[in-house]
Structure formats: C-alpha cells, structure tokens
N, C-alpha and C positions, 0 to 999 in steps of 0.2 A: 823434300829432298833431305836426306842427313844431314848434310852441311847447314842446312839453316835450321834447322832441329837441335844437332849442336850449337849453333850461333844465339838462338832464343836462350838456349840453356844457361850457355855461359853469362848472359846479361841480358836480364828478361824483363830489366826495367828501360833500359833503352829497347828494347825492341817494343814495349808497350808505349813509348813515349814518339816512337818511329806511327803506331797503327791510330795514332792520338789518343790514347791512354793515361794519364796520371796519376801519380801513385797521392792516396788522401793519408797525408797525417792524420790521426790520432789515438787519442789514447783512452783511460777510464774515469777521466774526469768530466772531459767533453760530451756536448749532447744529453744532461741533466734529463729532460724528459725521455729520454728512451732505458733510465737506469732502474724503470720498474719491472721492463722483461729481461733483465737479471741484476737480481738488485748485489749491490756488495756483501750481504750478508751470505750469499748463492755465491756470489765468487770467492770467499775464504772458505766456506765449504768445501768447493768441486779443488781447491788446492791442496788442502788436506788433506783429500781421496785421493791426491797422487801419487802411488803408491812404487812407482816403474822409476822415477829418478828419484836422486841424492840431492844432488845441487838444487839449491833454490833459484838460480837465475832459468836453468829449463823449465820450471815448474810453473815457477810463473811465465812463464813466455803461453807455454800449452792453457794454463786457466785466463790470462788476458785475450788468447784467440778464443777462444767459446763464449768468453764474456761480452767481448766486441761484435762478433756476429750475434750472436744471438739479438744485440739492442740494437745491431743496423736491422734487422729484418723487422722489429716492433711487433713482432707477434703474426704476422704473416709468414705462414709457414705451408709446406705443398706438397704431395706426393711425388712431385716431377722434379728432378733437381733444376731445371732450368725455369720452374716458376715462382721460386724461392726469394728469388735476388741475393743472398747473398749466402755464401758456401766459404768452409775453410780447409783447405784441398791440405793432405797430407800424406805422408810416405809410413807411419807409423800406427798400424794395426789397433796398437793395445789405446792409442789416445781414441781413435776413430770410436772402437767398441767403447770404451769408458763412460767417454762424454753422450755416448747415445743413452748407455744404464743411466747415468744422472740425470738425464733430462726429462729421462722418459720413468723416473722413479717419483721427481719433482712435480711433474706434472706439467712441464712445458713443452712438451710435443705427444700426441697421440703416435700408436704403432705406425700409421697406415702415413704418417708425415716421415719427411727426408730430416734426417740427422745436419746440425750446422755444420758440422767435420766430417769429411768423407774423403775414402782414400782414392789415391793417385791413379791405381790400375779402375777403383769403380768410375771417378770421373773421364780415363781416356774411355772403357766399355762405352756409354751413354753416351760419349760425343762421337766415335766412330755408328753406334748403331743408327744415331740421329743423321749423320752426313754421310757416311763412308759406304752404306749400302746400295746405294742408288749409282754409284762411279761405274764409267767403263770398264775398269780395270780391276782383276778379280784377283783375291789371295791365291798365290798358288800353292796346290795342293797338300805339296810335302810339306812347305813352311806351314799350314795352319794343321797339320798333321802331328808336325812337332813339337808344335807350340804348344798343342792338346794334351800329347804325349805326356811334356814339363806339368802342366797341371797334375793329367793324373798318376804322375809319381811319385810317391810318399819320400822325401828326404829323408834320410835318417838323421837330422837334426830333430826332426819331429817326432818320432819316434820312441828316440832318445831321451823328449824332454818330455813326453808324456808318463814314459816309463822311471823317471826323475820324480815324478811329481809324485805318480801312482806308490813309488819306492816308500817314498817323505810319509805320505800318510794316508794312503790305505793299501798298505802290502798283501794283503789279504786277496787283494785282486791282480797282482801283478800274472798270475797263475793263469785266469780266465783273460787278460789283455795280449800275454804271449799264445796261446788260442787262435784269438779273433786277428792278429798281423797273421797270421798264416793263411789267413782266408783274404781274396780279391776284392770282393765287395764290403767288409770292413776297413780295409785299407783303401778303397775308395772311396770310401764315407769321411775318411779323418781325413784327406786331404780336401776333401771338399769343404767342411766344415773351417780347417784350418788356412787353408789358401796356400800351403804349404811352407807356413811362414813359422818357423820354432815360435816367435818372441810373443805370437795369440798365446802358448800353452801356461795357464795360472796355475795354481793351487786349487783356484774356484771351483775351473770353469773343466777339471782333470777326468772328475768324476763323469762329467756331461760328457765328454765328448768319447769315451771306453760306453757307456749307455747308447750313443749315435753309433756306434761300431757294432755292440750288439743288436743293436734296432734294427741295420741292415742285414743281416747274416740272418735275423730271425725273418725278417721280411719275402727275401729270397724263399726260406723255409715254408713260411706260409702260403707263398703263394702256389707251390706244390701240392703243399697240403688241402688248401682251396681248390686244387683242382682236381685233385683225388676226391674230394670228399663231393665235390658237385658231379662226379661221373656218379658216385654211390647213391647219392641222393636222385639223380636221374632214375638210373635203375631200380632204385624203393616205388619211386613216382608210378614206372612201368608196372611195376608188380601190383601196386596197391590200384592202378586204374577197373581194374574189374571187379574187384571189391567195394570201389567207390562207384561203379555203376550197379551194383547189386542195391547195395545202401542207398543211392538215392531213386530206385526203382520201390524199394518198399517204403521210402518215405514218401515219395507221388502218394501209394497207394494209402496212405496214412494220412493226408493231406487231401485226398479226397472226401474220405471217409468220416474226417475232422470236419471237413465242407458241408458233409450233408447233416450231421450232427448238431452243427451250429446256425444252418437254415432251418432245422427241426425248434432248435433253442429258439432262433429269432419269430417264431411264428406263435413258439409259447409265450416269448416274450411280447409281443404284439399282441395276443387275445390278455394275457395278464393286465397289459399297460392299461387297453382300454377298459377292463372293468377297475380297475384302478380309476381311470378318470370317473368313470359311472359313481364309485362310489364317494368321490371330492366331491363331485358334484351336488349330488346326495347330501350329503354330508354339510356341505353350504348352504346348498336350501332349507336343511334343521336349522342352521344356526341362520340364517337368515328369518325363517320363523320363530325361531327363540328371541331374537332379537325383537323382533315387531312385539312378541308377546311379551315381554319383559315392558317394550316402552310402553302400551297397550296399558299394563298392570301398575306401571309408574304412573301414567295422569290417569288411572282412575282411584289410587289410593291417593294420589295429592287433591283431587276433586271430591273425595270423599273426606280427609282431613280438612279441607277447606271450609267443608259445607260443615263439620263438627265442630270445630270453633268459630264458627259466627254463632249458631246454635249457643253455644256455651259460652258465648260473650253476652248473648240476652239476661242468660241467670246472672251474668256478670256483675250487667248494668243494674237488674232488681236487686240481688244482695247488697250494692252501695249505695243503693237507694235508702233502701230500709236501714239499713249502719248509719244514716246521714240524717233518715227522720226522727230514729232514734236518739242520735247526737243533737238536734234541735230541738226536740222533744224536752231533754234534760235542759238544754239551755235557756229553755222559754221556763221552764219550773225553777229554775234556779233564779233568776230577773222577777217572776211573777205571784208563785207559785200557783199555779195555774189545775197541775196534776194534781197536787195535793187535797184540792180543795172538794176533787171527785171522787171521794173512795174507792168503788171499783177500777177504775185508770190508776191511782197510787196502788194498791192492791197487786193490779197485773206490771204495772210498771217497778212498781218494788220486790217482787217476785222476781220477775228478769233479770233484774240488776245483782239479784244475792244469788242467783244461779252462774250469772256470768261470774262475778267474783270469787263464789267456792271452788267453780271450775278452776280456775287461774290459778285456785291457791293450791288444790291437790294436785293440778299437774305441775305447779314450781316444786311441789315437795318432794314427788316422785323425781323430778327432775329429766320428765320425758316432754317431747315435744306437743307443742297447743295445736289442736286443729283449728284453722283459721280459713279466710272465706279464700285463698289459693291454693289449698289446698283442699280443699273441696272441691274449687273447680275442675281443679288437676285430675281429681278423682271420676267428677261426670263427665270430663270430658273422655279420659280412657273410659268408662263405661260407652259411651254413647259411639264413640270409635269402634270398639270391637262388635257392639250390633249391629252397625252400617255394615260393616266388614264382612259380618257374615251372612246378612242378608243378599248383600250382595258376590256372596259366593266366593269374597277375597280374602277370607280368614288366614288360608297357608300361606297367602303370600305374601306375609307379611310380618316380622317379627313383633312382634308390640310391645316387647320389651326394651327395644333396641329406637324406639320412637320417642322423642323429646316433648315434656309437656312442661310448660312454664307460664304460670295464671290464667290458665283453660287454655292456652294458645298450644296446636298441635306443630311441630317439626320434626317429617320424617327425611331421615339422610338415606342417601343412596343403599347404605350398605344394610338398613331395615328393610328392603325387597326384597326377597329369597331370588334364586335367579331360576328354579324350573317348582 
C-alpha cells in the first residue's frame, strides 16, 4: 500500500528493526582481513576519480560505500544480484556507472558479474521481476502504457546536455546530432542508453552515445537494405540455377571421363608396380648372390693367406737358424779357435764375413736401406701370395697392394677384397 511505502521511506531503519533487521556499524578500519579485496591504496584511488562532486565529505561517503562492499563480499561476486550478498543500492546514475568502470578496469569484477553499486529503478526491476510476476493482480494497462511512454521520451534535459557537451568539444558534429533527434529511432536509442537521466551525459561518454544514435538510424537502414538486397540475390540464384545445372551436367560428364582415365592409369599402374616388384626382387637376389660371393672370396683369400704364411714362417724358422749357427759358429772360434785352424772353413767363413761387412758399409754410405732376413720374408711371402692367388683364379679379387705384410706374416683387411 502507499502508506506504508511512505512509512518504510520516511524511517527505514525502524522499519528494518520492526522485520528484525539491524543496521552493522562500520567502518574502513574494521575486518583487517577482508582490506585485500579493496585495499586502501584502491580506495584513494576510486576517490580521486571522483570527478561529479566538490566537497570532500560526499566524496568520501561514495568511495567508503564501494570500499565497504566490495570487502563484505571478499571476493564472491555473481551474475544475479541476489547471489552477491552484499549490493550498495543508489539513486545516482553517474556513481553506479563509475564505480562499475573502476572495478572492472582494476580487475575486481569480470563483465558477466553484477556491479557492488546498482541503482534504485535496476534493483526495484529485479525484485518485482522475481516476485511481482506471479501475483493475481495485473498492471493495468494504461499505467504500464504510460509508464513505457515516460521511458521512451527523450527529456529535453537530455538533449540539451548532450548537445552541451557535443558544443564543448566536438562542434563539428553538432550538424550530424541535430539530424539524428529528428529521426524516432535515434531518439530512441539515447533514451535507452541514457535512462532518461541528463546527469549520465559526460564529456566522455558524448561522443558514444550521438555514435548509439547513429547505429540505430543506420540499423533501421540496413535492414531495408538487407532485404532489398536478399530479394536481388534470390532472383541472381534463379537465374543462375540453369546455368549451374548445365555446369554440373558437363562436369558429371568430366568426372566420368576423369573415372575411366584414372582406372586405365590404375591398371598401368598395377602392371608397372609389379614388374617393379620383379625387378627388387631380382635385384636382391644379385645382391644376395654378391653377397655370398664376396664372403665365398673372403675365406678363401684369408685360407689362402693363411696357408702362405705358415709356408713363409718355415723359411722363417731356417733363416734364424743359420743366423744363430753362424752366430755360434764365431762364438766357438773366438773361445777356441777352432775355424781357424781349418783353412778352407776360415777361407769360406772369412769370405762371408768381409762380404757381409762391405755390404753394410756401401749401403751406410749410400745411406739406403739393408736388406735383411724381414724383409726378405715380406718379399716371398707377397711372391708366394700372388701365385696361390692366381692359381687359384682369385688374382682380381684382390688388391695386393692394399694387403699388410709384417715378417712374412700376411694381413688382409676388408677393404683389399674388390667387391665384384
């Protein structure tokens, strides 16, 4: 009823104290641990951005309410204002918007979350859509008619104050803003935007809302234009459909044609593939055969060098033989003289000896290297290799130059096998 609507009005802390209600002292000192979801340094901030009053005691009043809520909620915030827990209901537009830019500039509420400060007409809307729908008793028609009406009439306080701002600083458009108020749906757009409330219109926010004005006026226009232009595009559609059935009648036929082309291809490709495989195959069994023959060619040239240095380790054992009977030979003449005392034995043994020593002396002179009984060996035994070799028909297969001989001892490496 009015009367108790008025009654709540005029004292709404006894009537909350009537429903058991109590009104919580405090302040921005109290509740320490909740001064991280807006700490003090955020609250001299959001005061300094106050931009709408002079006096300091309103200033702060407006940045103590956002400070306060925002640390009773502790960071639990909601799309629904009613799962919030805690809201700071106001009459004043410009705080409502502000404190939403700051917070949501700071980074303490996402879009899609409800603002700590929301005005008076958004929280009656929400509380009648929540309760008031479901009642027997329905608005009647003229009053929610008229009530519509007030909305969508532009004040000319609004107006006024847009074209104030537009004046101030950007006059350049005042020309295209007198325009757009002549048109219905631009001046329906600024009162929707504006709520019909002069004291929304900034400096800011001037330019934004003559752009909402044009948006709608072109919108309108568009949509004409989108329907004009979808009738034209229909009618292209019609036109071009026999066109587009000619064109995909000779692509079938192209498509067929491609079809048989490509099983002609796949059939060449098929007889290709498999002499392809024929010839890997082929191809592996060479080298499978090379293979065998290669190793084939390996243990018989390593049984054949085998068998040539034991051979050349005989002459080995006789050459150090005779080097050693010769060497006791002297030794027993030097203790005895023994040689001496036989002329022909001193004769052939003094002989040897002045042969071996002239030797030694003309090749120190020359200063080329001594033949000696390792290199000798070295010598018969590559002789006696390359005969084996080639009697046994493996002469090419083998470099002999590339074969290692070290005091008749034969070692061939791998890479002395020719490979075909």
């Amino acid at each position: 009823m009015p009367e108790y609507v008025q009654a709540v009005a005029n004292d709404p802390q006894r009537a909350l104290e009537r429903a058991g209600i109590t009104v919580l002292p405090i302040d921005l000192k109290q509740r320490p641990n909740t001064h991280k979801y807006f700490t003090d340094a955020q609250y001299e901030d959001f005061f300094a951005s106050i931009n709408w009053l002079h006096d300091v005691v309103p200033r702060e009043h407006d940045a103590e309410s956002l400070a306060l809520t925002m640390r009773l909620r502790s960071g639990r915030h909601s799309g629904d204002i009613f799962q919030c827990g805690y809201i700071f209901v106001t009459r004043n537009p410009r705080f409502v918007q502000h404190s939403r830019q700051y917070c949501l500039a700071s980074r303490l509420l996402y879009e899609t979350q409800e603002n700590a400060v929301i005005h008076q007409r958004e929280l009656a809307t929400v509380a009648w859509l929540r309760t008031g729908l479901g009642v027997a008793e329905r608005i009647p028609r003229g009053q929610l008619l008229a009530a519509c009406e007030r909305v969508l009439r532009v004040r000319s306080e609004v107006r006024d104050a847009v074209a104030e701002r537009l004046k101030e600083f950007t006059p350049d458009k005042m020309e295209e803003f007198e325009l757009l108020i002549s048109d219905h749906r631009s001046l329906r757009r600024l009162a929707d935007q504006t709520l019909n409330n002069e004291k929304v219109v900034t400096a800011d926010n001037a330019a934004e809302l003559l752009e909402a004005m044009r948006q709608a006026t072109i919108a309108e226009e568009k949509k004409a234009f989108d329907e004009q232009l979808a009738a034209q595009t229909a009618e292209h559609l019609r036109l071009d459909a026999a066109q587009k059935a000619e064109h995909l009648r000779l692509e079938a036929a192209q498509k067929a044609e491609h079809l048989r082309l490509e099983e002609e291809s796949a059939a060449e490709a098929e007889r290709l593939r498999a002499n392809a495989a024929t010839i890997a195959s082929e191809r592996d069994s060479a080298r499978d055969a090379a293979k065998s023959l290669r190793t084939s060619r390996e243990t018989s040239v390593h049984a054949i060098a085998a068998w040539t240095t034991g051979t050349v380790r005989i002459f080995d054992l006789v050459g150090t033989g005779i080097i050693l009977l010769f060497a006791g030979a002297g030794i027993l003449n030097y203790f005895t003289g023994w040689l001496t005392k036989s002329s022909p034995l001193s004769i052939v043994f003094g002989v040897l000896l002045g042969l071996f020593g002239v030797y030694h002396g003309i090749m120190n002179a020359l200063e080329r290297p001594k033949i000696g009984l390792a290199s000798l060996l070295n010598r018969l035994a590559k002789m006696l290799l390359r005969q084996r070799l080639e009697r046994a028909g493996l002469a090419e297969a083998i470099d002999i130059d590339a074969v290692k001989f070290a005091n008749g001892r034969i070692s061939v490496p791998p890479s002395a096998i020719r490979a075909d």
